[in-house]
C-alpha positions as CSV (number, residue, x, y, z in Angstrom):
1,X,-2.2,14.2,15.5
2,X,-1.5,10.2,14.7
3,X,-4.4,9.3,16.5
4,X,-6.5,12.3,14.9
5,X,-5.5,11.0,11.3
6,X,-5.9,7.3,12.2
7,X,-9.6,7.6,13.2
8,X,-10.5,10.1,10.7
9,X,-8.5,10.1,7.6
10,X,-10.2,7.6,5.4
11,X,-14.3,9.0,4.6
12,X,-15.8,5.6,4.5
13,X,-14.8,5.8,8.0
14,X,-16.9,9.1,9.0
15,X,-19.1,10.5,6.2
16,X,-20.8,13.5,8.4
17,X,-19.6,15.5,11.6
18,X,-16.4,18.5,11.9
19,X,-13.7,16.4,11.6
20,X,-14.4,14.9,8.2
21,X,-15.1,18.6,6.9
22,X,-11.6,19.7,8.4
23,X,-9.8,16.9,6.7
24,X,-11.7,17.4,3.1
25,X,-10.8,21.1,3.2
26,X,-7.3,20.1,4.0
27,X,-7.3,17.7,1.3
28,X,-8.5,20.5,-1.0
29,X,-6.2,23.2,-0.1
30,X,-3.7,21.2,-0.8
31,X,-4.9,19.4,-4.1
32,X,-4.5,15.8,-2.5
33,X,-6.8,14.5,-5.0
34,X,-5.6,16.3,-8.2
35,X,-2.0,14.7,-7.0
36,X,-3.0,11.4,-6.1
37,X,-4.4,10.9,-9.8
38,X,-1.3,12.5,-11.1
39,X,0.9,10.2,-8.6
40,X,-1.3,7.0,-10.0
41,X,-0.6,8.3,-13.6
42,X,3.0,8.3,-13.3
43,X,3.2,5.4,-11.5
44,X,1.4,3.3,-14.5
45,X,3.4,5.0,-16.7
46,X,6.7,4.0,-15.1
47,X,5.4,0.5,-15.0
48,X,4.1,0.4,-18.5
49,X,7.9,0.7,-19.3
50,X,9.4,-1.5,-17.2
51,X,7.1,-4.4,-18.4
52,X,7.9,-2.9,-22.1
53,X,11.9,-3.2,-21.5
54,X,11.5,-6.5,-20.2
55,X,9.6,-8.2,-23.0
56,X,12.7,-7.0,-25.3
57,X,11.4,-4.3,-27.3
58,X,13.2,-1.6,-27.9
């Protein structure tokens, strides 16, 4: 599976043939992309107040 994943994973790598179709409807099914941008929202949001606690505001 590693070596599966490795080689196809990322779509600038492969952008035609079975096994990029495979690994878009997997990302689908499971609402990778929906979660990454949610995962990247939180993530700016956590830093956002991290940088605000540390310049003293309150």
């Amino acid at each position: 599976m590693w070596l599966f994943r490795s080689a196809y994973w990322r779509q600038h790598l492969t952008a035609h043939g079975a096994a990029n179709d495979l690994l878009l409807a997997f990302q689908n099914q499971h609402r990778l992309p929906a979660r990454a941008k949610t995962r990247m929202a939180m993530e700016l949001e956590a830093d956002l107040m991290v940088s605000w606690r540390r310049s003293g505001k309150r």
